[in-house]
C-alpha positions as CSV (number, residue, x, y, z in Angstrom):
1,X,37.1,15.1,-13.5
2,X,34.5,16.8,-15.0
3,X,32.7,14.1,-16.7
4,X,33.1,11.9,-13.1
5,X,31.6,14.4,-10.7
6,X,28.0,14.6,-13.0
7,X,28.3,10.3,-13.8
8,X,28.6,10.3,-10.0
9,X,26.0,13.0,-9.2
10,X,24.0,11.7,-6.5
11,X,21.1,13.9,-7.3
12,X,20.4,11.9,-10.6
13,X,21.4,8.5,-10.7
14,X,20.2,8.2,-13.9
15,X,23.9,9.2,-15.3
16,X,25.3,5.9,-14.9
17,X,22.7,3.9,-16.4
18,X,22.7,6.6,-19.6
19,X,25.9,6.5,-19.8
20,X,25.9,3.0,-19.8
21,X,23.4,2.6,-22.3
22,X,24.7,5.0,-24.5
23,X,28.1,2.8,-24.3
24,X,26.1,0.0,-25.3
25,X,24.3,1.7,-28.2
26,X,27.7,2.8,-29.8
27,X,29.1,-0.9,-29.3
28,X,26.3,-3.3,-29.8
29,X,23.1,-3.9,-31.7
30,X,20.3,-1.9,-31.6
31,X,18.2,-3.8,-29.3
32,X,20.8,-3.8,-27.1
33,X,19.9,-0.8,-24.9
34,X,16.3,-1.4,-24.6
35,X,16.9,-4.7,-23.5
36,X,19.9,-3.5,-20.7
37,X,17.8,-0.8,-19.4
38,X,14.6,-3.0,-19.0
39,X,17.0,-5.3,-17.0
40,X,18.5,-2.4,-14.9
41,X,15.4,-1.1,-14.2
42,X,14.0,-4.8,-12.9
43,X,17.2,-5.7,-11.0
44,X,17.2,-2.0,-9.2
45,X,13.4,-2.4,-8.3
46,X,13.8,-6.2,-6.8
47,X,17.1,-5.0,-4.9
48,X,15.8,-2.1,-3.6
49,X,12.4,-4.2,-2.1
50,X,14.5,-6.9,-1.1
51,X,16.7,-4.1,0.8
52,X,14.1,-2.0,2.2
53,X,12.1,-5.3,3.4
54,X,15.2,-6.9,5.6
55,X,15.1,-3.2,7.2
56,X,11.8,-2.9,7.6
57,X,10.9,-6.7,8.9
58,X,13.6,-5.8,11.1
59,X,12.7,-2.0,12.2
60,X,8.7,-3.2,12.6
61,X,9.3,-5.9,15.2
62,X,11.6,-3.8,17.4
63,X,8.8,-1.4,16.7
64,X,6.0,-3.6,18.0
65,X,8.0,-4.8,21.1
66,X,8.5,-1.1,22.6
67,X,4.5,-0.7,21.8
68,X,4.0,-4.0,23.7
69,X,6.8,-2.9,26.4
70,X,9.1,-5.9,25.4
71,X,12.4,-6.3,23.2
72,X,11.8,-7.6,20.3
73,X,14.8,-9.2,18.8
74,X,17.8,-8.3,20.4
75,X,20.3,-11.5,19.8
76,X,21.3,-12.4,16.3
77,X,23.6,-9.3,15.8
78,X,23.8,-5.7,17.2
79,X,20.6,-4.7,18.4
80,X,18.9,-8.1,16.6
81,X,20.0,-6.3,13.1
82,X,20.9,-9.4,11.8
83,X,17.6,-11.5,12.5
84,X,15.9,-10.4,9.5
85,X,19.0,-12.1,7.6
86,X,18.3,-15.1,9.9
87,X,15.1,-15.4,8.8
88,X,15.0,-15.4,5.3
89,X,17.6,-18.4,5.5
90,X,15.5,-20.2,7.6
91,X,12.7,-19.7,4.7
92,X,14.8,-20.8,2.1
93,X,16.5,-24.1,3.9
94,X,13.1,-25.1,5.4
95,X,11.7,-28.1,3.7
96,X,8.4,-27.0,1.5
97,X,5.3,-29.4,1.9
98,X,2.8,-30.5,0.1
99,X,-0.3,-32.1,0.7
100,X,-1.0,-35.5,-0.8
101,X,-4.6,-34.3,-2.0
102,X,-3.1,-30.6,-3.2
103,X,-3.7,-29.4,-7.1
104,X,0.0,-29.5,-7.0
105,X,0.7,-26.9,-10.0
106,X,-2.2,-24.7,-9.1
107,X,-0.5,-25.1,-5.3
108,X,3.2,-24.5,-6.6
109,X,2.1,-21.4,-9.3
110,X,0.2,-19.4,-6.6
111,X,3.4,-17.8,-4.3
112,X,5.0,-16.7,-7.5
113,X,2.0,-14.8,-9.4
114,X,1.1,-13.6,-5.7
115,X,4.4,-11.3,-6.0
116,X,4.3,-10.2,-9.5
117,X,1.4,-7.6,-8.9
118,X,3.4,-5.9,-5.8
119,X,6.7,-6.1,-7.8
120,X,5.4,-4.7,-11.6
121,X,3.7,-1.6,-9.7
122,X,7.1,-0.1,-9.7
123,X,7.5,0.1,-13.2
124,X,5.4,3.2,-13.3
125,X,6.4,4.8,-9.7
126,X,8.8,7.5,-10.4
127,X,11.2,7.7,-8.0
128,X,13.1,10.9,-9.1
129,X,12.7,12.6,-12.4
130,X,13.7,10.5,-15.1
131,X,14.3,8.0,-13.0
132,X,10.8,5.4,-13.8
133,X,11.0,2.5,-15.9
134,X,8.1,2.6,-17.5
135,X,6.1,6.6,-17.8
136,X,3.0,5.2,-18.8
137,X,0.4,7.6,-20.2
138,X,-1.9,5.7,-18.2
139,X,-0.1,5.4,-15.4
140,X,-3.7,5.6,-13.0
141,X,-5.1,3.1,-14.6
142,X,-2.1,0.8,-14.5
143,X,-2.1,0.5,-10.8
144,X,-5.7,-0.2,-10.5
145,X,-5.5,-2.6,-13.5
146,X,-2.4,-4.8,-11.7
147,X,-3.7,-3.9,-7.9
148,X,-6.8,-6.1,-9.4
149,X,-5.2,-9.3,-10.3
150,X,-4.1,-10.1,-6.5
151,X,-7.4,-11.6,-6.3
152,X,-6.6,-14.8,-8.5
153,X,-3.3,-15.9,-6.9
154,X,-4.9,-15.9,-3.5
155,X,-8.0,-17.7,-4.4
156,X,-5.7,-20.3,-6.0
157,X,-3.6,-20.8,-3.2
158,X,-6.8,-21.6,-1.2
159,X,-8.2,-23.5,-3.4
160,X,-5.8,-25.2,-4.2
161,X,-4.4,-26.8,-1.1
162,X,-7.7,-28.8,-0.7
163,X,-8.0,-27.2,3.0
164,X,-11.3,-26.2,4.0
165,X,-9.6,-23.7,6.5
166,X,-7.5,-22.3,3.3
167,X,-10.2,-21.9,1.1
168,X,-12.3,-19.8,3.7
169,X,-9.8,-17.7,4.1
170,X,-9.2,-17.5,0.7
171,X,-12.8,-16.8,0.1
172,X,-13.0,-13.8,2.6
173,X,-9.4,-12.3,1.4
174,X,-10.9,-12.3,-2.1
175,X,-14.5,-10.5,-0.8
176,X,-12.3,-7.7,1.3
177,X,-10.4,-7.4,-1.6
178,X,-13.3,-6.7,-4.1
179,X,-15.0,-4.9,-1.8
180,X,-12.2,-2.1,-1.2
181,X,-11.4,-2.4,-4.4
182,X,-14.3,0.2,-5.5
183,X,-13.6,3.0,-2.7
184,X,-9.7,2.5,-3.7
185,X,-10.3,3.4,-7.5
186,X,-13.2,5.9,-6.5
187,X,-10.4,7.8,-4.0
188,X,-7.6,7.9,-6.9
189,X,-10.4,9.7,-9.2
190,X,-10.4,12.5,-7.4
191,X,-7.0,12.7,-8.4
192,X,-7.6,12.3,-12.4
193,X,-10.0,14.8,-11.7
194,X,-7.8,17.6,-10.6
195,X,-5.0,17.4,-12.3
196,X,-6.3,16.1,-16.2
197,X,-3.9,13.2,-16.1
198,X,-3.5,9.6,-15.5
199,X,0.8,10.0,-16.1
200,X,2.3,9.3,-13.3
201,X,5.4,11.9,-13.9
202,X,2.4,14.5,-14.9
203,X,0.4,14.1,-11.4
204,X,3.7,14.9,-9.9
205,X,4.5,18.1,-12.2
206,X,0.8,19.1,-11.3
207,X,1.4,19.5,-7.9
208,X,4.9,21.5,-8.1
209,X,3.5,23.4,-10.7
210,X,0.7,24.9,-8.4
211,X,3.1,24.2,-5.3
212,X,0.4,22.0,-3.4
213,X,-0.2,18.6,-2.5
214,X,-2.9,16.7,-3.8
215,X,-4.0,15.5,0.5
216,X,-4.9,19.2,0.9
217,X,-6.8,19.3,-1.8
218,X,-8.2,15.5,-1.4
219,X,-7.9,14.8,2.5
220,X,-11.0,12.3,2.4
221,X,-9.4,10.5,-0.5
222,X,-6.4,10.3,1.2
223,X,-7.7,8.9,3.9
224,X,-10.4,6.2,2.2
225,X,-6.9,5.4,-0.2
226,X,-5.1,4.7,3.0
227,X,-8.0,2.3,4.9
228,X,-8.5,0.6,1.5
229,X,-4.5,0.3,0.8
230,X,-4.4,-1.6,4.1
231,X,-7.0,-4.1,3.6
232,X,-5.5,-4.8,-0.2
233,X,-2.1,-5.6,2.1
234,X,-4.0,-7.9,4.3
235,X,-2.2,-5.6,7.1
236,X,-3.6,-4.8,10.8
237,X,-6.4,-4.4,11.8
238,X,-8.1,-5.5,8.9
239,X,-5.6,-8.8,8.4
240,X,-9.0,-11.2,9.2
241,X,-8.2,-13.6,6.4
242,X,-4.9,-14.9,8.0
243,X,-4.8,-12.9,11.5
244,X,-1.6,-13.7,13.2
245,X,-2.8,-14.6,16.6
246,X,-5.0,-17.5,15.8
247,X,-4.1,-21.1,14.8
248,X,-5.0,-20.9,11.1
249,X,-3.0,-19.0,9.1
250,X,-5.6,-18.5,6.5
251,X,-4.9,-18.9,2.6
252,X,-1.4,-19.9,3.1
253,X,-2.2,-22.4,6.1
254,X,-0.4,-25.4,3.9
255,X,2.1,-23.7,2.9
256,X,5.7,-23.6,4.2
257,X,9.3,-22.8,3.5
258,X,9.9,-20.5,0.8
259,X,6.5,-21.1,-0.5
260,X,5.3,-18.9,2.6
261,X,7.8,-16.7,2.2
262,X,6.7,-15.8,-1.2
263,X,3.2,-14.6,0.5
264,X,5.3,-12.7,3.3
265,X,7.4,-11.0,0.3
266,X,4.6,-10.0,-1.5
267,X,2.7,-8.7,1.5
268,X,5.9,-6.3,2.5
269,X,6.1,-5.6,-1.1
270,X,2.6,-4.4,-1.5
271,X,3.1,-2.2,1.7
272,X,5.8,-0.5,0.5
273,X,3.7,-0.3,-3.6
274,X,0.9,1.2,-1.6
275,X,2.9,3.9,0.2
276,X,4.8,4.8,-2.6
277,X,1.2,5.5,-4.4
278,X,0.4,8.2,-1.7
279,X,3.5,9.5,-2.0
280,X,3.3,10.2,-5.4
281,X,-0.5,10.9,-6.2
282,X,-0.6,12.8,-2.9
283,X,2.7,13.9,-1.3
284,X,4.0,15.4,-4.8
285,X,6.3,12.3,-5.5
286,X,10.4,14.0,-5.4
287,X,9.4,17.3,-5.0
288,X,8.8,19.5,-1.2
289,X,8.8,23.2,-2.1
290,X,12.0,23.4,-4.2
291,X,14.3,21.5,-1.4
292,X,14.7,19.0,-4.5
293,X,17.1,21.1,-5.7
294,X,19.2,20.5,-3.1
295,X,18.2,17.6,-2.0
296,X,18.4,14.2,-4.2
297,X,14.6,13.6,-5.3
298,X,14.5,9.9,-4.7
299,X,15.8,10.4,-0.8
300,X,12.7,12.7,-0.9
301,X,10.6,10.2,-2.5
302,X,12.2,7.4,0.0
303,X,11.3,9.7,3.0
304,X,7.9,10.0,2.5
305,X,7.4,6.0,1.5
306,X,9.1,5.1,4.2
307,X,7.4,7.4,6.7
308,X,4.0,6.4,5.3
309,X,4.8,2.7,5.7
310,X,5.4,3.7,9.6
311,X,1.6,4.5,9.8
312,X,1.0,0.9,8.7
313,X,3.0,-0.2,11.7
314,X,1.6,2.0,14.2
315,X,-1.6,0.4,13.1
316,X,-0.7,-2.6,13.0
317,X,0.3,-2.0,17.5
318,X,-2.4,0.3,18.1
319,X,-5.8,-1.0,16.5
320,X,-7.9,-4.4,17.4
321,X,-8.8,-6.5,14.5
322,X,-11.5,-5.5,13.2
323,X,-14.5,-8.8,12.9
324,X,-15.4,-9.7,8.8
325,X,-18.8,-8.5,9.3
326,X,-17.6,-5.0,10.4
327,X,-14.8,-4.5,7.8
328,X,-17.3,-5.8,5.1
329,X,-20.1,-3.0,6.5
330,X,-17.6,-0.2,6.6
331,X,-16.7,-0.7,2.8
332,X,-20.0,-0.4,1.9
333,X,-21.7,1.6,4.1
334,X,-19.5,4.0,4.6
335,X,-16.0,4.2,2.3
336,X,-18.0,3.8,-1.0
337,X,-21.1,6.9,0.0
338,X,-18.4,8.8,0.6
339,X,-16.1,7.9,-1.9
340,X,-18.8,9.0,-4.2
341,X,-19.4,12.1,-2.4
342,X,-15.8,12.9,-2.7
343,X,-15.6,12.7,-6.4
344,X,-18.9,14.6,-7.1
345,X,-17.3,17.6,-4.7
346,X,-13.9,17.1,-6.7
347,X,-15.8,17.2,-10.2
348,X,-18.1,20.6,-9.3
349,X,-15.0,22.1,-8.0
350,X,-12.7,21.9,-11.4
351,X,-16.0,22.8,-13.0
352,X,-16.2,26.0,-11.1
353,X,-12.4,26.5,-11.5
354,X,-12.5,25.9,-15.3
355,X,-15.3,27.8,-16.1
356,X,-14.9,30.8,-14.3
357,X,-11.4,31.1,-15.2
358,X,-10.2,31.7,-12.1
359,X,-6.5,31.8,-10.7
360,X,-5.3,28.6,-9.6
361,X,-3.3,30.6,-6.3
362,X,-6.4,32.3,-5.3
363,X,-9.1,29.3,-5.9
364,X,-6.6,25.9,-4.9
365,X,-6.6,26.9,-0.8
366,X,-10.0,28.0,-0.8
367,X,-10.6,24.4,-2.1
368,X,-8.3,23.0,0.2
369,X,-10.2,24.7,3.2
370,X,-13.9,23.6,1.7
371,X,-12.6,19.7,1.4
372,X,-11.2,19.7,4.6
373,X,-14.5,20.8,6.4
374,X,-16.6,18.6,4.2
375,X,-14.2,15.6,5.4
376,X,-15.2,16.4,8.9
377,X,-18.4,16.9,8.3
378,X,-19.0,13.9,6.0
379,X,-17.4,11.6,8.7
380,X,-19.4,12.7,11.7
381,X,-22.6,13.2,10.0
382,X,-21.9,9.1,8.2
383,X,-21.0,8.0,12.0
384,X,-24.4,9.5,13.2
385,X,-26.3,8.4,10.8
386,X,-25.0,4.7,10.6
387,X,-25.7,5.1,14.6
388,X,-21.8,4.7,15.6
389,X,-22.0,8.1,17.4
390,X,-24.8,7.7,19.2
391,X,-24.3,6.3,23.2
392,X,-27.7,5.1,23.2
393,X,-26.8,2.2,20.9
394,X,-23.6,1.0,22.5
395,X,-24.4,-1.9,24.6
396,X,-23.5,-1.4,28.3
397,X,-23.1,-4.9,29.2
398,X,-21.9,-8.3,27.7
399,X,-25.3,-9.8,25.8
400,X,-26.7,-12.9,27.4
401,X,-25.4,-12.4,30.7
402,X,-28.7,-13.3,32.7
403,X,-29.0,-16.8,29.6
404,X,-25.5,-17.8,30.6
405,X,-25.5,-17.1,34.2
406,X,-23.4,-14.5,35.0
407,X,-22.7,-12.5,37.9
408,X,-22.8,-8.9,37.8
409,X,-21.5,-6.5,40.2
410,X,-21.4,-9.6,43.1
411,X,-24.8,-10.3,42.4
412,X,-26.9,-13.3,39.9
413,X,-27.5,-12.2,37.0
């Protein structure tokens, strides 16, 4: 009984697999266990997307409806819980097109490699402890290494399907996504910075060893991490490349069936890889003051992915699309200054802390209140000087209106 309760202990779920492994280690060749826990660890990681994506496609159009004071889906099942099921068989019977004048192999490769970056993030998230596939001594550098690739797949897509529509949109995806690429990497720094470590697992044991969070200590970070993650997702407002409400669907215009649903996996999929790498770098991963240890890490870890994938939602019913000019501006103008900023703050801070010797309780939330007030600071003082603030330069009227003929207040323009 014993032995049952801990392989059943839902605080670790790691018994079963070692357990398992161990089994096979005692009965098989030696390869045998690397090989079975590399599969476990894949199959767990693409059920548990899969899972948490019918939930969410679900939970984010009911969500959108009561934002837009309608329904949402309400008919295939309780409460429209089945439409989400509904769907994804309608993506997979649909019949998938292509274009007489498409690179056809280019055309066909695209949807797959477009998943693999959101899916092999994973490998180094660490849901509980022990419980990460891969515990990468570079973990950091991992993420911004695979978060890179995205590029190609969309640009082939585009190009590929011999669309001039496609290939615009391809081109601007790819320009967003090199342009927030910088601030993105620039915003995890200040995390390498604090804590000495690119391991994923060790950024984690940082922040319960000095019981803190890494968003007090880096709340502009936090937030450039978060506008950057959402453009890399192509999500709301900043989804320009392929925005819903238009005819042209962007990259993936020719594509249909489960071709399209590839892209529509991997976007969900790179939502859910983005919020996980707040929760981690920035929430402290499994850990919230010592409730792990009655709590089950990974339904910690869950919580907080899930809740940050929320804000992506809200966005998504709250904010007007932003136009490519003003997206590209911000990125430049504003997230990478202060991205900079940030890190050269960050770096005089751990210089001060290092070389003074001082105590990490007495110095961390005096750092925590300084970063906070240069966040505030640094935003207002960027919006005024990029003239955002200012009401003099907000135009009070439409432009043109006396060229085009307009009447204003009953009167010829």
């Amino acid at each position: 009984m014993i032995f049952l309760a801990e392989w059943w202990d839902v605080r670790d779920l790691g018994n079963a697999v070692g357990e398992l492994l161990e089994w096979l280690g005692d009965h098989g060749p030696d390869w045998l266990p690397y090989t079975a826990s590399a599969l476990v660890g894949a199959i767990t990681i693409v059920v548990f997307l899969l899972v948490s994506l019918l939930v969410f496609a679900w939970l984010e159009r009911r969500l959108i409806g009561r934002i837009q004071a309608r329904r949402g889906p309400n008919r295939v099942g309780p409460w429209g819980a089945f439409q989400s099921i509904a769907d994804a068989i309608k993506f997979v019977t649909k019949e998938a097109i292509t274009s007489a004048n498409a690179d056809r192999w280019v055309f066909w490769l695209a949807p797959i490699l477009v998943v693999v970056p959101a899916l092999v993030v994973f490998a180094v998230m660490p849901f509980n402890e022990g419980m990460i596939l891969a515990d990468l001594n570079v973990g950091v550098l991992f993420l911004v290494a695979v978060g890179s690739v995205t590029a190609i797949p969309i640009f082939m897509a585009g190009w590929s399907s011999n669309n001039k529509f496609s290939l615009m949109g391809a081109m601007r995806e790819v320009a967003m996504l090199i342009s927030y690429e910088i601030p993105l990497v620039l915003a995890l720094l200040g995390v390498v910075i604090f804590t000495n470590t690119m391991r994923m697992n060790g950024i984690v044991g940082w922040q319960d060893e000095h019981n803190t969070w890494l968003i007090f200590l880096q709340p502009l970070a936090v937030l450039i991490y978060f506008i950057a993650g959402a453009v890399e997702i192509n999500r709301t407002p900043t989804d320009i490349a392929e925005a819903e409400s238009e005819i042209v669907a962007g990259y993936h215009t020719e594509y249909s069936g489960v071709k399209f649903g590839m892209f529509w996996l991997a976007e969900y999929f790179a939502g859910f890889a983005i919020a996980a790498i707040i929760a981690t770098l920035y929430l402290g991963g499994w850990t919230l003051w010592g409730l792990e240890e009655w709590v089950p890490g990974w339904m910690i870890f869950l919580v907080k992915l899930y809740g940050l994938f929320w804000f992506f939602i809200w966005m998504r019913g709250t904010l007007p699309r932003l136009r490519i000019d003003q997206l590209m501006g911000f990125a430049w103008k504003a997230l990478l200054p202060l991205a900079l900023i940030n890190i050269f703050f960050a770096g005089l801070e751990v210089l001060l802390w290092q070389e003074n010797d001082l105590a990490a309780e007495a110095v961390l939330p005096g750092f925590a209140i300084a970063n906070l007030v240069l966040a505030v600071v640094l935003i207002v003082a960027w919006a005024q000087l990029l003239g955002r603030g200012r009401p003099q330069y907000r135009p009070t009227r439409a432009r043109l209106v006396k060229e085009l003929g307009a009447v204003v207040y009953g009167e010829e323009a």
